[in-house]
C-alpha positions as CSV (number, residue, x, y, z in Angstrom):
1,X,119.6,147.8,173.9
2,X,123.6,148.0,174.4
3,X,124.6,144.7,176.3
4,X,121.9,142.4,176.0
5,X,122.5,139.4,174.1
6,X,119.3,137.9,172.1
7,X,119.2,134.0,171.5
8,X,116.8,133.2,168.1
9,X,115.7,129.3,167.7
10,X,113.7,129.3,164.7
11,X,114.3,126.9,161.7
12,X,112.6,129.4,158.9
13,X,115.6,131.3,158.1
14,X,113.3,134.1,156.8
15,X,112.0,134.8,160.1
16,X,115.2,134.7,161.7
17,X,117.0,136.7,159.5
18,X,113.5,139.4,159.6
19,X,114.0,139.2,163.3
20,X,117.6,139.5,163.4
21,X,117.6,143.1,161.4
22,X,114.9,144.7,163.6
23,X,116.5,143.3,166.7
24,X,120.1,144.3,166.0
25,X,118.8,147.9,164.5
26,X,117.9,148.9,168.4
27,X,121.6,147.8,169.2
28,X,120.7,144.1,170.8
29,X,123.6,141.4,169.6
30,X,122.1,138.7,167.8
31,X,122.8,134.6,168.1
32,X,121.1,132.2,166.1
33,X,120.2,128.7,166.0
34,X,118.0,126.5,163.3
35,X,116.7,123.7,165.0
36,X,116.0,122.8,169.1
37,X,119.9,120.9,170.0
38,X,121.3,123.6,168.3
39,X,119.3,125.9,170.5
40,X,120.8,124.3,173.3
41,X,124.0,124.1,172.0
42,X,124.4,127.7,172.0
43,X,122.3,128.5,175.2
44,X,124.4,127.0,176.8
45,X,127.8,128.0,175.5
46,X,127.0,131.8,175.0
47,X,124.2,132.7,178.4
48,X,122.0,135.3,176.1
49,X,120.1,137.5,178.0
50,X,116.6,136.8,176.2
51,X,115.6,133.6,174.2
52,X,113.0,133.8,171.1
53,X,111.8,130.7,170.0
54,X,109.7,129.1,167.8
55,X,107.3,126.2,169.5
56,X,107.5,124.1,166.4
57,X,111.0,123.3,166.5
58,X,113.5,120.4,164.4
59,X,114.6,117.5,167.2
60,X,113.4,119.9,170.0
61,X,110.1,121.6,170.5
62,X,109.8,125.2,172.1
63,X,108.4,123.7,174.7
64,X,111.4,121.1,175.6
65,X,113.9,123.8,175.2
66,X,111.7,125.8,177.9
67,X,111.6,123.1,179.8
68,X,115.5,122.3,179.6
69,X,116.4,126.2,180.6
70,X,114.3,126.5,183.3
71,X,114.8,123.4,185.1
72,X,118.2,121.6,183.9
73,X,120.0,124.5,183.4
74,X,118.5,127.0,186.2
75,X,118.2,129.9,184.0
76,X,115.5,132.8,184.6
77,X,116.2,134.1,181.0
78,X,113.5,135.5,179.8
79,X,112.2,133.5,177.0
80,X,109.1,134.6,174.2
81,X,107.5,131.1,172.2
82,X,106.7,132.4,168.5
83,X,104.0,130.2,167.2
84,X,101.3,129.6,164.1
85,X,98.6,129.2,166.5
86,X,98.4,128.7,169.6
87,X,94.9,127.7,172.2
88,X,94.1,129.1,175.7
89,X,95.4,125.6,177.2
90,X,98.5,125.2,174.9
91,X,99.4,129.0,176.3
92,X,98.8,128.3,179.7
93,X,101.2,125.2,179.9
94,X,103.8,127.3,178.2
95,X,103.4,129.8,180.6
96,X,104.0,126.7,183.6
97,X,107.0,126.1,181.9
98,X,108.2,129.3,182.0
99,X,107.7,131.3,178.9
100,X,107.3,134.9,179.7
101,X,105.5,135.8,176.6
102,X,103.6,134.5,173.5
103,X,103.4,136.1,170.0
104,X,101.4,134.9,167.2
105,X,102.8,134.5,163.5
106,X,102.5,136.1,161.4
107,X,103.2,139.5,163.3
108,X,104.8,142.7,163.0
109,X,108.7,142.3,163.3
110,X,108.1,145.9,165.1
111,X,106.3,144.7,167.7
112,X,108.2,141.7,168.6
113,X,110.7,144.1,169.2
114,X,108.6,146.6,171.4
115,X,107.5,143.2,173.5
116,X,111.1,142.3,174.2
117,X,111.7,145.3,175.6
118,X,108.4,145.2,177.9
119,X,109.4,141.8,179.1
120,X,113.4,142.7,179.7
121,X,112.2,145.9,181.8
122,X,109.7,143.8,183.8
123,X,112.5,140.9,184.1
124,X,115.4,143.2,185.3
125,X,115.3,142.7,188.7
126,X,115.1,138.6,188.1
127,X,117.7,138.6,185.3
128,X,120.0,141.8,184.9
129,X,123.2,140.7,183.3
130,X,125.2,142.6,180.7
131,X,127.1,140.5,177.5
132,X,129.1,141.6,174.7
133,X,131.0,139.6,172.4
134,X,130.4,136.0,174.8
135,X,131.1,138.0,177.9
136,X,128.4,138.3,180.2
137,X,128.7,139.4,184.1
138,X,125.7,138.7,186.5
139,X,125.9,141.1,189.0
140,X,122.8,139.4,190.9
141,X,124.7,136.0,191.1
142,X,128.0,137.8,191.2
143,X,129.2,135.4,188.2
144,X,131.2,136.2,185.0
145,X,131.9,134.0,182.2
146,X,133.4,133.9,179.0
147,X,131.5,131.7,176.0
148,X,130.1,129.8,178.8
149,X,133.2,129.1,181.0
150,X,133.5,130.7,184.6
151,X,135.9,133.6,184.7
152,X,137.4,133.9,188.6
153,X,137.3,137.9,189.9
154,X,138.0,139.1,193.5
155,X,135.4,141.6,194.5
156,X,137.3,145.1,193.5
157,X,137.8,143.2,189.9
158,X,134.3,142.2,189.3
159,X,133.0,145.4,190.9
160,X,135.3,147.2,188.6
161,X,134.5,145.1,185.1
162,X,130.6,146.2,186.1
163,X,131.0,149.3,185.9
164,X,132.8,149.5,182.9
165,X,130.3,147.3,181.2
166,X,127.7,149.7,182.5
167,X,129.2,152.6,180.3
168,X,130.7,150.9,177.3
169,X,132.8,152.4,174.8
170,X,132.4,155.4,177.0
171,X,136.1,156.9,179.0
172,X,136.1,156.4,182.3
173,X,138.4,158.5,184.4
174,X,140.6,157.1,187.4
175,X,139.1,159.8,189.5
176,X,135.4,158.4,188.8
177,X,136.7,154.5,189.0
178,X,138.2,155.3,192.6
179,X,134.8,156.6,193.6
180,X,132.9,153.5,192.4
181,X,135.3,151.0,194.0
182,X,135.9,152.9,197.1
183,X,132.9,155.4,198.0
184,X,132.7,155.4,201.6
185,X,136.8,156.2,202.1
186,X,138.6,158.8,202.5
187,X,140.6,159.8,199.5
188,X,143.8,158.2,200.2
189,X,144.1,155.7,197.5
190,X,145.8,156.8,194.6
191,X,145.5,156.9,190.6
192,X,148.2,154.1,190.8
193,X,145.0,151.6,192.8
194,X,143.6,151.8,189.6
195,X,146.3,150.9,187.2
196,X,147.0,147.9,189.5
197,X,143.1,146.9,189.6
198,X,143.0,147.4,185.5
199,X,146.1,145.3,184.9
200,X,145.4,142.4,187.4
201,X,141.6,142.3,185.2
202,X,143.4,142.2,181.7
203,X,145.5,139.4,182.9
204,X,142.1,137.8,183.2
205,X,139.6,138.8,180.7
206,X,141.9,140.0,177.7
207,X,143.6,137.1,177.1
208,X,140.3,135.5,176.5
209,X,139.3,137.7,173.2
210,X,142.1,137.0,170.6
211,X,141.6,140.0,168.2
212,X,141.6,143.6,171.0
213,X,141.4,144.2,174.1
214,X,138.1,144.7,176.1
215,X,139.8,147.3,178.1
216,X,141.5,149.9,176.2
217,X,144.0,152.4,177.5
218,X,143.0,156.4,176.8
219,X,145.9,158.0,177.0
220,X,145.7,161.0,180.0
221,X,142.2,160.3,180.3
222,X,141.0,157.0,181.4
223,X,139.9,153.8,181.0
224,X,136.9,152.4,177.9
225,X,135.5,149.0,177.7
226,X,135.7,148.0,174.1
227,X,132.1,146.5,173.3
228,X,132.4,146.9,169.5
């Protein structure tokens, strides 16, 4: 699923890497983490939008690192606990912590995938935010940050990065940009509003990604966020 970011904290690198094909096949970007701190370490830095962990983890448990993103760091991130075995009381608890799903190993790498997606669409409305390549805009919380650091956007800017982090790698037109920042006017702005709005938005978000630009120029035609 294009723009959603999926955190995997499991120290058998077997499973992770298994997980990591299927996962990144339907188009969701991968991070990855081998032990609980580490788990946190990158949580933390990179705001995924969905968290698979294992409940039997190095230095943290599954259950810690719950614990730690729903309370400490105030995240509704969906989050699914993988686990050898697991009773109706040890399930419950995880679920009071804030788990939003179980799965049992050994299972089908197939439908792990197929459960992520259930949860996501049932967790939209709590936790819709877009990411590629550590940037991630929460259009709920009206937030963006970079690899975990707070990115500063006045409205028209962060209502125009949305939108073209809704349609990624697809060109945008100036004509369909003016009518997504300013739908209730009358068409007096002109094709130059949007050069300015596009410019002032590079200043801020391009010079965080060191190899191209996010936002990419198409010559006569428009404007493309770069999610590749």
């Amino acid at each position: 699923m294009k723009g959603k970011t999926i955190l995997i904290v499991e120290d058998d690198p077997k499973i992770r890497h298994l997980l990591q094909i299927y996962l990144e096949k339907e188009g969701y970007e991968i991070m990855l983490a081998g032990d609980g701190l580490e788990g946190m370490d990158v949580f933390e830095r990179l705001d995924p939008c969905f968290v698979i962990m294992d409940l039997m983890l190095p230095y943290k448990s599954g259950e810690e690192l719950c614990q730690w993103i729903r309370s400490d760091m105030n995240s509704d991130t969906p989050i699914m606990m993988l686990t050898a075995k697991v009773s109706e009381e040890e399930r419950i608890r995880g679920l009071r912590l804030g788990a939003d799903d179980y799965v049992t190993k050994p299972f089908s790498p197939r439908e792990v995938v197929a459960r992520v997606e259930t949860v996501l669409r049932r967790a939209v409305n709590r936790c819709n935010k877009i990411s590629y390549k550590g940037l991630t805009i929460k259009p709920l919380r009206g937030e963006v940050k970079f690899n975990g650091e707070l990115v500063s956007l006045t409205l028209h800017e962060f209502k125009l990065l949305y939108f073209l982090m809704q349609h990624p790698n697809q060109i945008l037109t100036r004509e369909q940009i003016l009518q997504e920042l300013y739908p209730n006017e009358e068409r007096t702005v002109i094709d130059r509003t949007v050069d300015v709005h596009i410019s002032k938005l590079r200043e801020k978000i391009d010079v965080l990604k060191d190899a191209t630009r996010f936002i990419e120029t198409i010559r006569g035609m428009g404007y493309r966020f770069n999610a590749n």
